[in-house]
C-alpha positions in Angstrom: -23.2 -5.9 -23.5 -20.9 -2.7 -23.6 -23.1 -0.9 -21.0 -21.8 -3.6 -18.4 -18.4 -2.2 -18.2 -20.2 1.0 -16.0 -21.1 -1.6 -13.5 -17.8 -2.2 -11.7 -17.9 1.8 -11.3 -21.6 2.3 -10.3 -21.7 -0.5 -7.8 -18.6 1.2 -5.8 -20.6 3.9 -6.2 -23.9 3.4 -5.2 -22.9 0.7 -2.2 -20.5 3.7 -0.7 -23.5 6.1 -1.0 -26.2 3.7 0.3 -23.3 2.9 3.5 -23.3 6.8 4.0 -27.1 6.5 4.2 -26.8 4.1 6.9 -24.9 6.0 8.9 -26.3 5.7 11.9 -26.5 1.9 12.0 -23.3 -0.4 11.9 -25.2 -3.3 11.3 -26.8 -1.4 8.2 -23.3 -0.5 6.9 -21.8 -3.8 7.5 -24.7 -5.5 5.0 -24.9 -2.5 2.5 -20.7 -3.3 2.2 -20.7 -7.0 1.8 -24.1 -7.1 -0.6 -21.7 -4.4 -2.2 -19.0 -6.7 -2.3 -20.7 -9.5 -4.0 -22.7 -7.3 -6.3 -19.7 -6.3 -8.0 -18.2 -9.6 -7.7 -21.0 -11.0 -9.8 -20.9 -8.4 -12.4 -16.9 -8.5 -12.5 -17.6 -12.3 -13.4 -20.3 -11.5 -15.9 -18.1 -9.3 -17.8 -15.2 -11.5 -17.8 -16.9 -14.0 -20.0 -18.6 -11.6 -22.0 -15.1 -10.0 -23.1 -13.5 -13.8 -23.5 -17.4 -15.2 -25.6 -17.3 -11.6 -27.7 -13.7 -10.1 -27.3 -13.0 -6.7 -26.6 -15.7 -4.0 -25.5 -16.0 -0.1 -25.5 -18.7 1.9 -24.0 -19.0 5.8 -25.2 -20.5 7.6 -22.2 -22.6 10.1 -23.2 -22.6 9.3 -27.0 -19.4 11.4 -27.3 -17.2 9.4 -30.0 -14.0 8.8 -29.1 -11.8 10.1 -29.2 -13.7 13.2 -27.7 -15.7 11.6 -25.4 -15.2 9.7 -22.3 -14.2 5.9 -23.3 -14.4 2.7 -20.9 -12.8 -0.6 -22.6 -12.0 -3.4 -21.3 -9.8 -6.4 -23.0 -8.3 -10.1 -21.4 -6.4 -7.8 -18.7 -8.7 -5.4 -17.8 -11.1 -7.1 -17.1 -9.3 -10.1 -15.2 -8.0 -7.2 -13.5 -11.5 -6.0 -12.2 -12.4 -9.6 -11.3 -9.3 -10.1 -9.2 -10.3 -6.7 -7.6 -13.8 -7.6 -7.2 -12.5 -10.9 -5.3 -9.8 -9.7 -3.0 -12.0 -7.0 -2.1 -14.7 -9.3 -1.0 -12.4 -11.5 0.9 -11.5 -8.2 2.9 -14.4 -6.8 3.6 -15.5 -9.5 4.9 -12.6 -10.0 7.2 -12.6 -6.5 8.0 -16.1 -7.1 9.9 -14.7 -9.4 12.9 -11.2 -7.6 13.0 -11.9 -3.4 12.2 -13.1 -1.9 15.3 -16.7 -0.2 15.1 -14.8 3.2 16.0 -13.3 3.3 12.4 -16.8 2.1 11.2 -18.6 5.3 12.6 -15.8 7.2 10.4 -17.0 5.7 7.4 -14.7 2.8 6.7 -17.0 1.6 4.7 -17.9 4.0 2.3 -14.0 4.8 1.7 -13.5 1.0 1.1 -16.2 0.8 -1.8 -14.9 4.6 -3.1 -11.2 2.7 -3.1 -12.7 0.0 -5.7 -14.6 2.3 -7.8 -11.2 3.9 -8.1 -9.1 0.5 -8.7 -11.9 -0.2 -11.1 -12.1 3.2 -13.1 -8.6 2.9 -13.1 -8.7 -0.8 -15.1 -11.2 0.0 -17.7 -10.8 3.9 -18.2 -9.8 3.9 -22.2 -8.0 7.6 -21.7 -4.9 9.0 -19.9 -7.1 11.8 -18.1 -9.1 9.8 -17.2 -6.5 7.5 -15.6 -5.0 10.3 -13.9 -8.5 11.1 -12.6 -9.1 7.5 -11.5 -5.4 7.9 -9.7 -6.5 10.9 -7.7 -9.7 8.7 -6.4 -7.4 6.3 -5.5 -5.1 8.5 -3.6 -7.5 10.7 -1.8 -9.5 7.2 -0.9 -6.2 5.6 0.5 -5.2 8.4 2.6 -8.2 8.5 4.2 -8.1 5.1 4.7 -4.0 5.3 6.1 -4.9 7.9 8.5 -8.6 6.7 10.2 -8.1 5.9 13.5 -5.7 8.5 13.7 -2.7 7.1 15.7 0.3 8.6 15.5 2.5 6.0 13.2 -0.6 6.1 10.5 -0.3 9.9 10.4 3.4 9.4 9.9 3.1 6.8 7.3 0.7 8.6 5.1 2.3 11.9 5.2 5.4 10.2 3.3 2.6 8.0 1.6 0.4 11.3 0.3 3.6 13.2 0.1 5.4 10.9 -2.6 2.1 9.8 -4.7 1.6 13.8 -5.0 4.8 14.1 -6.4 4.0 11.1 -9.0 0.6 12.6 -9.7 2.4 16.1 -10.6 4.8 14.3 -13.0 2.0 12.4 -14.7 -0.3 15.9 -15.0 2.9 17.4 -16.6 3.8 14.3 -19.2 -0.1 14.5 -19.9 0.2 17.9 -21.1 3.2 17.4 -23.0 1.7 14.5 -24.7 -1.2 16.1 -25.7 1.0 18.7 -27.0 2.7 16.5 -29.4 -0.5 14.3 -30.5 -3.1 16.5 -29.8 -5.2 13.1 -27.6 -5.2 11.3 -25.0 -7.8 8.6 -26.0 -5.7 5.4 -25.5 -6.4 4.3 -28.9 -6.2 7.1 -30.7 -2.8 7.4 -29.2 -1.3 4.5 -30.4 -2.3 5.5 -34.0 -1.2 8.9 -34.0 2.2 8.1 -31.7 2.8 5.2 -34.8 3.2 8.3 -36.9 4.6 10.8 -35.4 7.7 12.4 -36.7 9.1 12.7 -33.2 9.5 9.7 -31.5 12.7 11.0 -29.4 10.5 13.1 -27.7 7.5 10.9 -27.4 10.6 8.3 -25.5 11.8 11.5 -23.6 8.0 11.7 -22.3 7.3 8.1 -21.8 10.0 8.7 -19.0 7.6 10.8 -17.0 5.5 8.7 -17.5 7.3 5.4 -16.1 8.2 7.8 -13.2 4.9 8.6 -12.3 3.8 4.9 -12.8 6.9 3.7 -11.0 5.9 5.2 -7.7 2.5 4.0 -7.9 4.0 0.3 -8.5 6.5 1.0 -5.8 9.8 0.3 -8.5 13.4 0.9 -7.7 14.4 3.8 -6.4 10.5 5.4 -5.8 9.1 2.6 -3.4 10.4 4.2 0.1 7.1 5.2 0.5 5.3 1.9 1.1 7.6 0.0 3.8 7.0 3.2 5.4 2.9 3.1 5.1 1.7 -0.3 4.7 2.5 -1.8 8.2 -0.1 1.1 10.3 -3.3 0.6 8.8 -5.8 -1.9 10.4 -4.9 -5.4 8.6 -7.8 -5.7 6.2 -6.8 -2.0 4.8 -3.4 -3.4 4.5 -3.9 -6.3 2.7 -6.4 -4.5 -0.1 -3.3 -1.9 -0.3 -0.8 -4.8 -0.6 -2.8 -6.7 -3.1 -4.2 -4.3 -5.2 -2.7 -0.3 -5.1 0.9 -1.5 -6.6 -0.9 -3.3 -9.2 -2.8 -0.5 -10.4 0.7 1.1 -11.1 2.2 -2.1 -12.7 -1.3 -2.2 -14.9 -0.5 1.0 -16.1 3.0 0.3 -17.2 1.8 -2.4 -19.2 -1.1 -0.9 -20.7 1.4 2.3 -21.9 4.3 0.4 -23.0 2.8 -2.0 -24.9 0.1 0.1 -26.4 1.8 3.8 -26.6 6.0 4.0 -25.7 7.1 1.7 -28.1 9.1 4.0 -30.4 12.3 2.4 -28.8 12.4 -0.5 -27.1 16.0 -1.2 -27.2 16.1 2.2 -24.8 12.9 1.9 -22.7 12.9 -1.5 -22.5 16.2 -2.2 -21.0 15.8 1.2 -18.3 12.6 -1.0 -17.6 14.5 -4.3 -17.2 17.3 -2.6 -15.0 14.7 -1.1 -12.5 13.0 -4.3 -12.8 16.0 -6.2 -11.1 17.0 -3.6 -9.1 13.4 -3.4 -7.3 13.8 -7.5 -7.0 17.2 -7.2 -5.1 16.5 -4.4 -2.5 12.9 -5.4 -1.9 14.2 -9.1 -1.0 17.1 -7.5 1.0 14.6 -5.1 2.8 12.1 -8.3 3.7 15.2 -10.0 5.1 16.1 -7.1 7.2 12.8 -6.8 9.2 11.7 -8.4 12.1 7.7 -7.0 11.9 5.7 -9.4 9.9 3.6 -6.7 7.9 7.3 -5.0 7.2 8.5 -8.3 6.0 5.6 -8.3 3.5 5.2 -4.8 2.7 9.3 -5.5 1.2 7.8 -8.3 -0.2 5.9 -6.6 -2.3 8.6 -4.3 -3.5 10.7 -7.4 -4.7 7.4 -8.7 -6.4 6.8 -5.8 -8.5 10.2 -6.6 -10.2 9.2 -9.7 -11.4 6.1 -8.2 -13.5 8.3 -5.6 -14.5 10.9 -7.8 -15.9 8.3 -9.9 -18.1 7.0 -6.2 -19.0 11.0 -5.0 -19.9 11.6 -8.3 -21.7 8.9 -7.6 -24.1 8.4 -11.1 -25.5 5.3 -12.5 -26.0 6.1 -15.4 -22.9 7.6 -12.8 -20.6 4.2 -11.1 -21.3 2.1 -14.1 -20.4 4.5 -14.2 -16.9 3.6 -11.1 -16.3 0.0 -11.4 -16.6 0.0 -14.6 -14.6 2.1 -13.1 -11.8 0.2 -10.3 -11.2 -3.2 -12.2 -10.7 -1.2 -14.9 -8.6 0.0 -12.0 -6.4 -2.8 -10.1 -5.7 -4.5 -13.2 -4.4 -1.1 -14.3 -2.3 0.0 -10.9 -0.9 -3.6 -10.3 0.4 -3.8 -13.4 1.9 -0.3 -12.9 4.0 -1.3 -10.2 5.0 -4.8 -11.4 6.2 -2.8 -14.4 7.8 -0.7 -11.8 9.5 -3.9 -10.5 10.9 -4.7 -13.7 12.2 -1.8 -14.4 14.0 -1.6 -11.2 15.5 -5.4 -11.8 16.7 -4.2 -15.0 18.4 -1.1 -13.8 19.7 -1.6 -10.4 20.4 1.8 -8.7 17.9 3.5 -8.7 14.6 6.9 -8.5 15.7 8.3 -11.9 15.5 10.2 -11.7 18.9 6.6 -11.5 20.4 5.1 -14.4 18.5 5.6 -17.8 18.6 3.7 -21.2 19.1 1.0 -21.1 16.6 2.1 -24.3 15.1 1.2 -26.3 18.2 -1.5 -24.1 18.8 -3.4 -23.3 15.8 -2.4 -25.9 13.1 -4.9 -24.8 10.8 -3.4 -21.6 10.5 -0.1 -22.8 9.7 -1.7 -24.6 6.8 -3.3 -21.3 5.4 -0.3 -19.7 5.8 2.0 -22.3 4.0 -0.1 -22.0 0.9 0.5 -18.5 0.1 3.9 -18.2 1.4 5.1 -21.4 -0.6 3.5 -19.4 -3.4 5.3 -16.8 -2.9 8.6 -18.1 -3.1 7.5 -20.4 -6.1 7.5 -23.9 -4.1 6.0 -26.3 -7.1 3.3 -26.6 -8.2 1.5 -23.3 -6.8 0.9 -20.7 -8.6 3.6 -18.7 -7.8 5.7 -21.5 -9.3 4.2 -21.3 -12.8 4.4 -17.0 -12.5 8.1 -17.7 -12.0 8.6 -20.6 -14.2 7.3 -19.4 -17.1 9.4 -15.6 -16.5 12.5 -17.2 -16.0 12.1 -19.5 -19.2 11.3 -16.3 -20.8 14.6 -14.5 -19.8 16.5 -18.0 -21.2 14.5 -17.4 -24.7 15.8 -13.6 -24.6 19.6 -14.7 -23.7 18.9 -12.1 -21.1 21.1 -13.7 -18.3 21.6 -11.7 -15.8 17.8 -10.7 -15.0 17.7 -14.3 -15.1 20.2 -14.7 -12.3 19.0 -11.8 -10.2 15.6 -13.6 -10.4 16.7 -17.0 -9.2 18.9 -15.7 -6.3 16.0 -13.4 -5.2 13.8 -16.5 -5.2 15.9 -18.3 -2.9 16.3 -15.1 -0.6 12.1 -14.8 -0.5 11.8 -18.3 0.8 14.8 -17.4 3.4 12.2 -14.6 4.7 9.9 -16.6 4.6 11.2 -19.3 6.9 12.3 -16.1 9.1 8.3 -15.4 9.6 7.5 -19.4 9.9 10.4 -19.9 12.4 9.3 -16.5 14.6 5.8 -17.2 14.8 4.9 -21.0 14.3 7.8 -23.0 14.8 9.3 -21.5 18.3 7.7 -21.4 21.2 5.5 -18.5 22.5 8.1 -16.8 24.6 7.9 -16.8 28.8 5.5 -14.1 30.4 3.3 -14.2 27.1 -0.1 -15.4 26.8 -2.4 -16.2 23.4 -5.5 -13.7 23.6 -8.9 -14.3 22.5 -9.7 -16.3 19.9 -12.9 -13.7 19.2 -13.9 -13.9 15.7 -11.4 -15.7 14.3 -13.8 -18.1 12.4 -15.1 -15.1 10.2 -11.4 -14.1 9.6 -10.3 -17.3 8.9 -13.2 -18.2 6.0 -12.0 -15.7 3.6 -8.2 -16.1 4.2 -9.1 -20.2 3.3 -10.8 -19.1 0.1 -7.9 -17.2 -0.8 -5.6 -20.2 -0.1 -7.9 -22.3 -2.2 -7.8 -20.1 -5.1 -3.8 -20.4 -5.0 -4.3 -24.0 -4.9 -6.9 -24.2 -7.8 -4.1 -21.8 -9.8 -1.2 -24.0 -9.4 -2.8 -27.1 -9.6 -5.2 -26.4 -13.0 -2.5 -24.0 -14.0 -3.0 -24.9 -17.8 -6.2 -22.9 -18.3 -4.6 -19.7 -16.7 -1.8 -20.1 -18.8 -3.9 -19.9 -21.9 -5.5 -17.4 -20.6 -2.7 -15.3 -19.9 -1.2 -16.2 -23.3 -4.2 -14.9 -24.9 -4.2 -11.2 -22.7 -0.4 -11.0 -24.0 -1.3 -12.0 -27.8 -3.7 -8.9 -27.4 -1.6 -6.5 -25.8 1.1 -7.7 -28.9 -1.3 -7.0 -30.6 -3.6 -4.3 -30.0 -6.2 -3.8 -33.8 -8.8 -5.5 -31.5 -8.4 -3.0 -28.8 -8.4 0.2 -31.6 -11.2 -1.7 -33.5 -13.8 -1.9 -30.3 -12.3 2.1 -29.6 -12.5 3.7 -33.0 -13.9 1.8 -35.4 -13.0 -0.8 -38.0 -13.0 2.2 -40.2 -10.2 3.6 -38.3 -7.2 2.4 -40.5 -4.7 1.1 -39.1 -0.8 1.2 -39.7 0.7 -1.7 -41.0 2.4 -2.1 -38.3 -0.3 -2.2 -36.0 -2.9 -4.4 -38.6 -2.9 -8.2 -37.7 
């Protein structure tokens, strides 16, 4: 069943080409993208239970043996990673038909959507550093595009800094590529971790991993590289937003994760606790950011900052439960953040504005959007028992187990200040009344956006309330990245001996 790991790359692939095709016709494009869409949902889901029936799978494309050839793998988090991509991405594209205007269409929206997921997909089961630097590039390119269609003058703005910053993190990763190879002479994942186990430098291989968590920390948006995405997020249309907000930081969180648990583990004591001090430093002024703002999509987009420092910290605690929080907050998030931000779209629709001075009255008026806006905002500031609950529960009862009290603190205050933002957006929009001299707009198709945003909110539910499965699931993505002979095994070979350190 290897070969299905090229499907959530081909289907991007072939959806964007066949939407180029159909240039000429919207309609075309707009059912080319969503068949697209569930295409890849469908073989997301198939490969999900094929990696948790026969465990973890590598493809060789081409027949080149790694470590010389190109390698997709996917384990428990890849490939829950490409099923949560496969689903938010649905969810958007679908809402981007009633609310992206048939301008951006005719600019190929939707062939630069579906090249975004093949890139957010590469990215997930690419088995080599090249490779994921490759992947980042599709990404970036994609994403620009994307920031600057329609052309107005804040998106120009924002994606200057947007492009600008990511090309400074791509130039750090190119260079810690190099010297990597350099000192282990690959850049196969797997191969890595054997010949970085033995390598009679491992000052230099931490003076490296340091490039590395730079060029990874401005794609996750971590403390101090994440000016760049308050200053982007909020000019896209809504849908591109909420893709970006769910999905782009992950891709830089993923990659943290995959390298320092699998490669930069020479010292923890050092590159664990830098981790776990950018970790709560990204929590603080993210929240403090949110509270600061008084545009909804700015609100979120400092959300998502704060967020980030939550995965990072069960990344920097390096336990095998601060592991399984991490993995179960980033799959809560994705699904969550998307959804505000779709929410945010809805509002706006009905109301005509994000600031919160112009909004008002949706409570009275729309009480079925104050419902699917509760749900992930609750979430979001771990309200029990929804998911982001669990995510928070089980990292803070990590942080106890570690005696690491302060992240512990940091954590619980910044919870408390994400629920005050919260009520900030609940009280501006819902709660008050729509202010004199403004009038709610056309309710024109709202019913299309709405369907996906209530799927979204009853995935959340289904999280928090059947959390038990997800925990074991998560449990079991940590126990492999603790352990990664599987991962080497489906790369290399059984035959490829492994350190003791490394054998189970």
């Amino acid at each position: 069943m290897s070969w299905l790991l090229v499907l959530p790359v081909l289907i991007p692939l072939a959806t964007a080409t066949l939407a180029l095709l159909a240039r000429r016709s919207l309609a075309a494009q707009r059912v080319v993208s969503v068949t697209g869409a569930v295409a890849l949902l469908v073989a997301a889901g198939v490969l999900m239970a094929g990696i948790v029936e026969d465990g973890v799978q590598a493809l060789q494309v081409g027949a080149w043996a790694a470590p010389f050839g190109i390698t997709l793998v996917a384990d428990l988090l890849g490939a829950v990673m490409v099923l949560i991509t496969a689903i938010v991405g649905l969810a958007a594209i679908v809402y981007s038909l009633a609310s992206v205007d048939p301008e951006r269409e005719r600019f190929h929206y939707h062939v630069l959507y579906h090249v975004l997921l093949m890139g957010v997909c590469g990215t997930f089961l690419t088995g080599d550093l090249f490779n994921l630097y490759v992947w980042f590039e599709v990404l970036l390119i994609s994403s620009f595009v994307l920031l600057v269609l329609g052309n107005e003058r804040a998106q120009v703005r924002g994606a200057v800094v947007y492009v600008f910053v990511n090309l400074v993190g791509s130039l750090c990763f190119l260079a810690a590529i190099g010297m990597l190879y350099g000192i282990a002479g690959t850049l196969n994942f797997a191969d890595l971790a054997l010949r970085l186990a033995e390598t009679d430098a491992p000052g230099l291989v931490t003076a490296v991993s340091m490039l590395f968590l730079i060029a990874f920390g401005i794609k996750a948006a971590v403390f101090p590289l994440f000016f760049w995405l308050p200053a982007s997020y909020h000019t896209p249309p809504i849908a591109v937003a909420a893709i970006f907000a769910g999905l782009l930081t992950k891709v830089g969180v993923y990659a943290l994760i995959r390298t320092f648990t699998l490669l930069f583990t020479q010292d923890i004591g050092w590159t664990h606790t830098i981790l776990l001090w950018v970790a709560g430093l990204t929590m603080v002024t993210g929240v403090l950011g949110a509270a600061s703002q008084s545009d909804v999509r700015k609100i979120l987009s400092f959300h998502i900052v704060s967020q980030i420092g939550y995965m990072v910290m069960g990344l920097a605690l390096f336990t095998p439960l601060a592991l399984v929080g991490a993995v179960f907050y980033i799959v809560h998030h994705i699904i969550v953040k998307a959804n505000l931000f779709l929410v945010a779209g809805l509002a706006e629709r009905l109301v005509g504005s994000f600031e919160l001075d112009n909004l008002g009255g949706l409570y009275r008026a729309h009480p079925w959007l104050a419902v699917l806006f509760i749900v992930p905002a609750f979430s979001l500031a771990g309200f029990p028992p929804l998911s982001g609950f669990w995510a928070k529960l089980i990292l803070i009862k990590a942080g106890l187990d570690a005696q690491a009290w302060g992240i512990v603190a940091v954590a619980l205050v910044v919870g408390v200040l994400t629920l005050f933002s919260m009520t900030k957006i609940w009280n501006g929009a819902f709660w008050k009344p729509l202010a004199d001299g403004l009038a709610p707009r056309s309710a024109r198709g709202v019913v299309l956006m709405a369907s996906p945003v209530a799927a979204l909110a009853v995935l959340t539910l289904v999280i928090g309330l059947w959390a038990e499965p997800f925990f074991a699931f998560a449990t079991d993505a940590a126990a492999a990245l603790l352990d990664p002979a599987a991962y080497i095994d489906a790369v290399l070979g059984e035959s490829a001996g492994l350190p003791s350190h490394l054998s189970p």
